[in-house]
MIZAVO-110571 format. One line per 8 residues: number of its first residue (from 1); for each residue y negated, x, z of N, C-alpha, C. Coordinates in pm, whole numbers. Layout:
// residues N
NUM> Y,X,Z,Y,X,Z,Y,X,Z; ...
END
This chain:
// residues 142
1> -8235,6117,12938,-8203,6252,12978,-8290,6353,12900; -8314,6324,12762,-8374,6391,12665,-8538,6436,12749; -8595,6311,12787,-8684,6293,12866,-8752,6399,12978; -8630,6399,13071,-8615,6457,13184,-8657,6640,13149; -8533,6631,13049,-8583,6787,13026,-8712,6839,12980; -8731,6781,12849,-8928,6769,12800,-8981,6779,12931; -9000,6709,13007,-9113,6675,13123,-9073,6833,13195; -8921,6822,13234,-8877,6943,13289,-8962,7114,13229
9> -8928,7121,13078,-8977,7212,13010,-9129,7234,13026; -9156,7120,12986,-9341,7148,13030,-9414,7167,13167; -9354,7145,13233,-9375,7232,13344,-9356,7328,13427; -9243,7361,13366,-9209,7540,13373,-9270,7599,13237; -9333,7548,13160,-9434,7657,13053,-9569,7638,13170; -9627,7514,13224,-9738,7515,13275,-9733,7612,13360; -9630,7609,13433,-9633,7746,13586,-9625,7838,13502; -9564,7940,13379,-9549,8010,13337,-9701,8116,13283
17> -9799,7951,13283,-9873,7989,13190,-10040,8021,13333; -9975,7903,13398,-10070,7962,13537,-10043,8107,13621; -9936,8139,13646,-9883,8262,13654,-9962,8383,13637; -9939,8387,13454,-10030,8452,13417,-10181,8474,13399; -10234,8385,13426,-10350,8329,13424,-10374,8376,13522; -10349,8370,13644,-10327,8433,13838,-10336,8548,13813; -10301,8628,13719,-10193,8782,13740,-10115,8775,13853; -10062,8665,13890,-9893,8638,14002,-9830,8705,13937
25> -9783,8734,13813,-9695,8807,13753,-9764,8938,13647; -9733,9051,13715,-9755,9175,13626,-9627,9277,13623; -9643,9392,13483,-9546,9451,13548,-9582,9532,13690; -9414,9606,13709,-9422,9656,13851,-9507,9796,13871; -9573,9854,13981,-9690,9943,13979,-9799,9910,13878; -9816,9805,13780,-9941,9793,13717,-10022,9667,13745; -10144,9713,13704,-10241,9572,13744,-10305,9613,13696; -10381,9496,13596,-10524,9496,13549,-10655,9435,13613
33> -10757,9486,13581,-10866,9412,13629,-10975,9379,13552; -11042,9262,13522,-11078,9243,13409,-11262,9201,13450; -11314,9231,13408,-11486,9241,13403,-11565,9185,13348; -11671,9161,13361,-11815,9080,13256,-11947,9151,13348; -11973,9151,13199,-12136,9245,13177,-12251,9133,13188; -12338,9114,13268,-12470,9056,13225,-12594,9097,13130; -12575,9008,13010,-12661,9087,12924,-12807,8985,12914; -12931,9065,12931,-13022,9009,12905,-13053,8890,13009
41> -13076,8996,13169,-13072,8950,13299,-12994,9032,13350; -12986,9014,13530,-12911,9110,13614,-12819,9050,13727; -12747,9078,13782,-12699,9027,13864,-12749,8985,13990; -12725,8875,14028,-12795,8800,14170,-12722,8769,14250; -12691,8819,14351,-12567,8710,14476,-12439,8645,14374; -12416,8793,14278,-12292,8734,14235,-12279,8635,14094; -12436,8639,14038,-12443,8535,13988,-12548,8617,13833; -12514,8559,13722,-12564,8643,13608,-12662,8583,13613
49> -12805,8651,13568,-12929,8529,13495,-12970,8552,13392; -12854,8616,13342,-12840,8614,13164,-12815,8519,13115; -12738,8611,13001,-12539,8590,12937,-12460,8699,13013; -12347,8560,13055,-12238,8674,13074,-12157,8665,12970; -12081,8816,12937,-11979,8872,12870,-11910,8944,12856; -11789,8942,12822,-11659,8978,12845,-11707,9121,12877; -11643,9216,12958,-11652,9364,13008,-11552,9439,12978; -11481,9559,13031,-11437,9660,13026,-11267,9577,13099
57> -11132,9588,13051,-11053,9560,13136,-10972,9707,13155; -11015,9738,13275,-10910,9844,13379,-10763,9848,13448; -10714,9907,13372,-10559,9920,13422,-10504,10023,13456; -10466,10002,13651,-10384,10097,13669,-10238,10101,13690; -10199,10189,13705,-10041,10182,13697,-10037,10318,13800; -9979,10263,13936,-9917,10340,14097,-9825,10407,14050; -9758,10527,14061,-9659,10608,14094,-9626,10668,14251; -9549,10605,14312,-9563,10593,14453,-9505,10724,14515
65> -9411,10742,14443,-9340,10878,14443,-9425,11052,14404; -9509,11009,14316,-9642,11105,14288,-9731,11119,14336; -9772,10999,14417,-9911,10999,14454,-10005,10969,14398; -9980,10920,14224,-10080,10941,14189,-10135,10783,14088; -10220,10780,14051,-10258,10601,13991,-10330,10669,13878; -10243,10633,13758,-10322,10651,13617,-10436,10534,13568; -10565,10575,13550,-10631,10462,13518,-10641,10460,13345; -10688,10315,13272,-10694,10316,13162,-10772,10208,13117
73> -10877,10246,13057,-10949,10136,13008,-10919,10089,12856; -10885,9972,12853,-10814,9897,12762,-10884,9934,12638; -10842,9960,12535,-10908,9896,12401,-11056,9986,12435; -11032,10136,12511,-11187,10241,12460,-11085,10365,12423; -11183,10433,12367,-11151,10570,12295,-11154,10654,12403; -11245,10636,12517,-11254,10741,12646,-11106,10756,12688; -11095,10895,12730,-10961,10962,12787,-10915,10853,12940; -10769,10826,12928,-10768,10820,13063,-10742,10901,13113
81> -10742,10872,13289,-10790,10984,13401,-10650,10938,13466; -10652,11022,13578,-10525,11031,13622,-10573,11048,13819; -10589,10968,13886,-10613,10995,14021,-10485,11025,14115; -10523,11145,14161,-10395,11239,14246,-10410,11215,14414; -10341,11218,14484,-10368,11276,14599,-10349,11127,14655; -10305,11020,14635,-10299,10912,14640,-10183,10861,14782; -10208,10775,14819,-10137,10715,14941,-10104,10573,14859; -10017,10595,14789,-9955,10428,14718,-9863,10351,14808
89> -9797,10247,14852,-9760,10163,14912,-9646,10084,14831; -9765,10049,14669,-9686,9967,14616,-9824,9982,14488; -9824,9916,14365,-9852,9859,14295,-9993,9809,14307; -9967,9704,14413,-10094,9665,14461,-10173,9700,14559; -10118,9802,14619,-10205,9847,14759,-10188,9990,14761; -10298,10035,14704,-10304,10218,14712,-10440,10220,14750; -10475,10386,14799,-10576,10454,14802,-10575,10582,14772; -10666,10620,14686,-10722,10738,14629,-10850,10785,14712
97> -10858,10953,14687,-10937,11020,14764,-11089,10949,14674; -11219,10950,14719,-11349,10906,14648,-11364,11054,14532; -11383,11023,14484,-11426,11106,14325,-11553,11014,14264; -11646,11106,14242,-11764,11026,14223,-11749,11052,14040; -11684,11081,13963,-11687,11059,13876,-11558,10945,13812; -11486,10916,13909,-11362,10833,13911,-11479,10664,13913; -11560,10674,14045,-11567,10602,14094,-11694,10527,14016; -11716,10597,13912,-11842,10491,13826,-11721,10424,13705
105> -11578,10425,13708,-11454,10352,13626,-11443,10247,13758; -11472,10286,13832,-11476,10147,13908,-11410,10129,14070; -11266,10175,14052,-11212,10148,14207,-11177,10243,14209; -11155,10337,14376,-10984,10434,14387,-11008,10363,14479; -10921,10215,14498,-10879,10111,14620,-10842,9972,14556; -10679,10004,14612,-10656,9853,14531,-10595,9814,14692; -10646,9695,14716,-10555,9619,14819,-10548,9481,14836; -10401,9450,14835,-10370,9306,14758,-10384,9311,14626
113> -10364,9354,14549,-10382,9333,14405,-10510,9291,14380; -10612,9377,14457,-10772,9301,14394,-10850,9466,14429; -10928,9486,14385,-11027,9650,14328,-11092,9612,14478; -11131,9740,14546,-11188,9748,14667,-11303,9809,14641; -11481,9749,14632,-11567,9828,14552,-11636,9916,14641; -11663,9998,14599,-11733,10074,14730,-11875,10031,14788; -11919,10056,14871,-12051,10033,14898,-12177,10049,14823; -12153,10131,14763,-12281,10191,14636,-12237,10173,14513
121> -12191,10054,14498,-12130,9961,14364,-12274,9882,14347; -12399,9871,14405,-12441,9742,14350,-12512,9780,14240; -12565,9890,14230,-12580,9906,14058,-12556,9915,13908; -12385,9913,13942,-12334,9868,13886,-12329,9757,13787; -12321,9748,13641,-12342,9659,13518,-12220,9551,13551; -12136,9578,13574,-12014,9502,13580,-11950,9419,13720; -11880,9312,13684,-11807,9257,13794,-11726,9212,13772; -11655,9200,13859,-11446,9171,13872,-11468,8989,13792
129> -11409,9009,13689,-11375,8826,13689,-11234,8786,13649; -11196,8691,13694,-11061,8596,13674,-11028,8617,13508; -10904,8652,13516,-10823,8713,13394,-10841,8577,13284; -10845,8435,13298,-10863,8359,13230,-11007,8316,13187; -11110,8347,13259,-11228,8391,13224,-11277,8523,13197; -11199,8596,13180,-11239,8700,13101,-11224,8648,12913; -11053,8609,12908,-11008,8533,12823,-11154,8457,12694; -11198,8374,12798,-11312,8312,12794,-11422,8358,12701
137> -11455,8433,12771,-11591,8496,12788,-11567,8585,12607; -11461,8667,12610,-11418,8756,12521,-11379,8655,12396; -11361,8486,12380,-11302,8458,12305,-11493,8382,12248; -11561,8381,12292,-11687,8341,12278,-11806,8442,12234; -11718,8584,12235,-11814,8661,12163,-11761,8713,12053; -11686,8632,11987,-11601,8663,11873,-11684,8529,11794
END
């Protein structure tokens, strides 16, 4: 019986721990999005021909009732911004009016819980990566 539960336990930490790893579980109206920089090389079809490394992680948090999606970049000294005028849904599926100074922080478009980039993103230094490879990336430049 002792057994049963162990085996039991460790696999509700494994889902617990894939979960998060997913961002399946965030809090409610927030989501992060997490990034890597190509340094020393540029981006190709998605693909670094550097080093990649850990980037900027962006978090917004919907107020559905306001309209409005506070953005925040993790762990910088820069102010966060506050995007108004917003058509929120939920958490994961808003849109903000284009602000071209919003829009070099990265999205006003979240749908499905994933950053909607705009068209004139490809100059852009940065790209969206999986929260456990960000993990990664950030634990390798330490």
């Amino acid at each position: 019986m002792k057994l049963i539960r162990l085996f039991a336990a460790i696999i509700v930490a494994l889902l617990l721990v894939a979960a998060w790893a997913s961002d399946f579980v965030t809090l409610q109206g927030e989501r992060t999005t997490y990034t890597a920089t190509c340094e020393g090389g540029e981006w190709q079809r998605g693909a670094c021909t550097g080093k990649m490394v850990a980037g900027n992680r962006y978090r917004y948090r919907a107020a559905k009732k306001e309209g409005e999606v506070f953005l925040q970049i993790i762990g910088s000294s820069r102010t966060s911004r506050t995007l108004v005028n917003c058509n929120v849904r939920d958490g994961r599926n808003w849109t903000c009016p284009q602000d071209d100074s919003i829009a070099r922080t990265w999205t006003t478009h979240m749908e499905n819980g994933t950053p909607v980039i705009p068209e004139n993103s490809s100059a852009r230094s940065e790209r969206r990566v999986s929260k456990w490879r960000w993990f990664v990336l950030h634990a390798a430049d330490r």
